[in-house]
N, C-alpha and C positions, 0 to 999 in steps of 0.2 A: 162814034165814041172811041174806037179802036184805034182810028187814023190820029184822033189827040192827044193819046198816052201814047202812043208810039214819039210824037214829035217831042213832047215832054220829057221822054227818056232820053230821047238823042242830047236834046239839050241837057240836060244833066251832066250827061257824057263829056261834052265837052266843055263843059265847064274846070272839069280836073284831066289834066295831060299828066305823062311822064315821055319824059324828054330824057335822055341816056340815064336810066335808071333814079332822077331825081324826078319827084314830083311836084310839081308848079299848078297852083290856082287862078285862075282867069276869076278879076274881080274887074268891076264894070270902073270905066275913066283909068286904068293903069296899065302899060303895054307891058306882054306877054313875053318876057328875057330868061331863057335857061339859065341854070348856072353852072359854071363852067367849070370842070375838075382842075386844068392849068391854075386859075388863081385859088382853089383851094392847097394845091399840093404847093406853089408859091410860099403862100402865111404859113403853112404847117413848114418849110424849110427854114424862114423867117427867124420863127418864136424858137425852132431846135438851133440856130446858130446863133442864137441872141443869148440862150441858156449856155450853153459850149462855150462861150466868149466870157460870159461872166463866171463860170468851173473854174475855166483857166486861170482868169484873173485872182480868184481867191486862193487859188492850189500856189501861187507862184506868190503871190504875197505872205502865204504863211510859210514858204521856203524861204524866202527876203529875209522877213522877220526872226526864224528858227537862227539862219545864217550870222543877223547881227548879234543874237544874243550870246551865239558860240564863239565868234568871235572877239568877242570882250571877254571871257573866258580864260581866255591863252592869247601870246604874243611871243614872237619871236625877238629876242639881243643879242646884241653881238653872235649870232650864230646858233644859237640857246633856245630851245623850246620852253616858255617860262608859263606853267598852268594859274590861275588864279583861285585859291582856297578859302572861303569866308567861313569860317569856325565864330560865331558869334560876333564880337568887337572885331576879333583879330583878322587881320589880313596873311594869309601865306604865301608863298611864290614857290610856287612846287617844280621841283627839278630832277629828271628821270634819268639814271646811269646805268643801261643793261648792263647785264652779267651773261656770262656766256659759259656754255660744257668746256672743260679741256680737254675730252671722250669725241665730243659731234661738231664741236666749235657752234651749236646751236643758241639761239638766246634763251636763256631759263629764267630770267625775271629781271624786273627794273629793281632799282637802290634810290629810296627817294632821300630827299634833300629836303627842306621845307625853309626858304629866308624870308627873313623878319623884315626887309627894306626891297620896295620896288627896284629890282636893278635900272629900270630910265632915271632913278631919280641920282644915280651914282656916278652917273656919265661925266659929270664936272669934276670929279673926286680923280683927278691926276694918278696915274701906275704908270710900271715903267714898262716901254712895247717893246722891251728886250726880256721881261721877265720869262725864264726859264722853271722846266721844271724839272729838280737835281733829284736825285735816288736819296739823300737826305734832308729834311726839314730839321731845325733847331730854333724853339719858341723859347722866348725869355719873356717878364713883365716886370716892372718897375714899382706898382702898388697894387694894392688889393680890388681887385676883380670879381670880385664874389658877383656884386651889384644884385641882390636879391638873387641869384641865380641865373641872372641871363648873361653875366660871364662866363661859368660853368655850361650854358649853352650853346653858346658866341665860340667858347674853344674847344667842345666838344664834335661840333661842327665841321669846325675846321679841319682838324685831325683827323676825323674818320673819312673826310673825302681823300685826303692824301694819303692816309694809308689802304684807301678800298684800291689806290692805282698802283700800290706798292711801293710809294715813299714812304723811309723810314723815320717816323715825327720823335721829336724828344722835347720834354720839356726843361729846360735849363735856366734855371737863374744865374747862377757863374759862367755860362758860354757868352761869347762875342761874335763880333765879326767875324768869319775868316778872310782873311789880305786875299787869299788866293781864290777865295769862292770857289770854294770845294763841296758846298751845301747851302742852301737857303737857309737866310736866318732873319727872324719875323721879331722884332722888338716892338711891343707893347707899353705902350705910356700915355697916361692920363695928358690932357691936354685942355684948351676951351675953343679945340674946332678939331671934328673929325679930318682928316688926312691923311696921306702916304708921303715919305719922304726914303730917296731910292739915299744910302748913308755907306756905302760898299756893294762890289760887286754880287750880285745874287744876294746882297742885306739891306734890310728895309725896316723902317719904325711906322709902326701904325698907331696915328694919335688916337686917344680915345676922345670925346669933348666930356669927361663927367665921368658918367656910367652908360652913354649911347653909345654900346660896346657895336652893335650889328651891321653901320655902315661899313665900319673899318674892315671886319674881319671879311664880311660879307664882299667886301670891291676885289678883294682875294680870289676869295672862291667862285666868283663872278671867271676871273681870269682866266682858271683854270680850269671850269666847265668848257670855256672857247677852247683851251690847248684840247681837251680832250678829243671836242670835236673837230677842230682842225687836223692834227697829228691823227684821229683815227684810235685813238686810245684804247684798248681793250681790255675790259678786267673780267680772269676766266675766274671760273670756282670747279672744285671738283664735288659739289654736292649737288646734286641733278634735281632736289625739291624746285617744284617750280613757282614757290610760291615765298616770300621772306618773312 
């Protein structure tokens, strides 16, 4: 009886192995295969670089994606950083003029700009690539410019960009041309097509078509954002707030 539980237990025994720390059951009709740590650690490298590969691909898609949105944002013309502002209906075109100490020569803050017309869409609108910029401005107009107020915009505009650089702007309805183009001189008249027409030296007529006062004055100050930036233009302040 003793010699038959003995045999009974052996067999038991071997009926469950462990083979390098995994445990394998011997079932009758299916041969007896360890399983091998090399193709576990294999799948587990697998499934971790198959994860890693798709990380990547979402982390760099939503940098793509961030990338185009920003760059629809802002665009660079004629040398001009031009932001895009959507204020409801309205569109802006945001344009940034530092100011600088005349104490540190430090930047103390931008001077924004805000136009009313895409400068791409001005590029046909003919100026002249000699236009200069003279220590005086002299604006005349020809009729009434009110136009609900975005004449009073349209020229207010204008003027303060040319005097933040130190042109000294006047508004004159008896001034002309000067023969000698001794100053810039912007004449203003109603028309039925926006344009520039160069009418004397440093003297220019800007058609208006109507009351669509912002191409015209806008292909202007288009112009002279470039001199700024080309020339290097600096306009210092001596009030050190750094904020406008």
């Amino acid at each position: 009886m003793k010699k038959e539980q003995k045999k009974k237990r052996k067999a038991k025994l071997e009926e469950k192995k462990t083979i390098d720390g995994v445990k394998v059951e011997k079932k009758e009709g299916i041969k007896e295969e360890p399983i091998k740590k090399e193709n576990i650690v294999e799948k587990n490298n697998w499934i971790l670089g198959t994860i890693l590969t798709i990380l990547i691909f979402l982390i760099l898609s939503v940098f793509i994606v961030y990338f185009i949105i920003e760059s629809k944002k802002s665009f660079e013309y004629n040398g001009v950083e031009f932001k895009i502002i959507q204020e409801g209906e309205l569109t802006f075109y945001n344009v940034q003029v530092p100011i600088y100490s005349e104490k540190t020569e430090e930047k103390l803050r931008d001077y924004n700009f805000y136009l009313r017309t895409d400068p791409r869409e001005l590029k046909e609108m003919e100026f002249d690539d000699s236009f200069t910029l003279m220590k005086m401005m002299v604006i005349n107009y020809s009729a009434n410019l009110d136009c609900s107020g975005y004449g009073l915009i349209a020229l207010t505009n204008l003027i303060e960009l040319h005097e933040l650089i130190g042109i000294k702007v006047f508004i004159d309805k008896n001034e002309t041309c000067d023969s000698e183009g001794r100053y810039t001189y912007l004449y203003i008249k109603k028309s039925d097509e926006n344009r520039i027409e160069k009418i004397g030296k440093n003297c220019y007529t800007l058609y208006v078509n109507d009351c669509d006062i912002f191409p015209t004055t806008e292909r202007v100050m288009i112009e002279t954002f470039a001199k700024i930036k080309q020339d290097d233009i600096r306009v210092f302040s001596s009030d050190e707030l750094q904020s406008i």
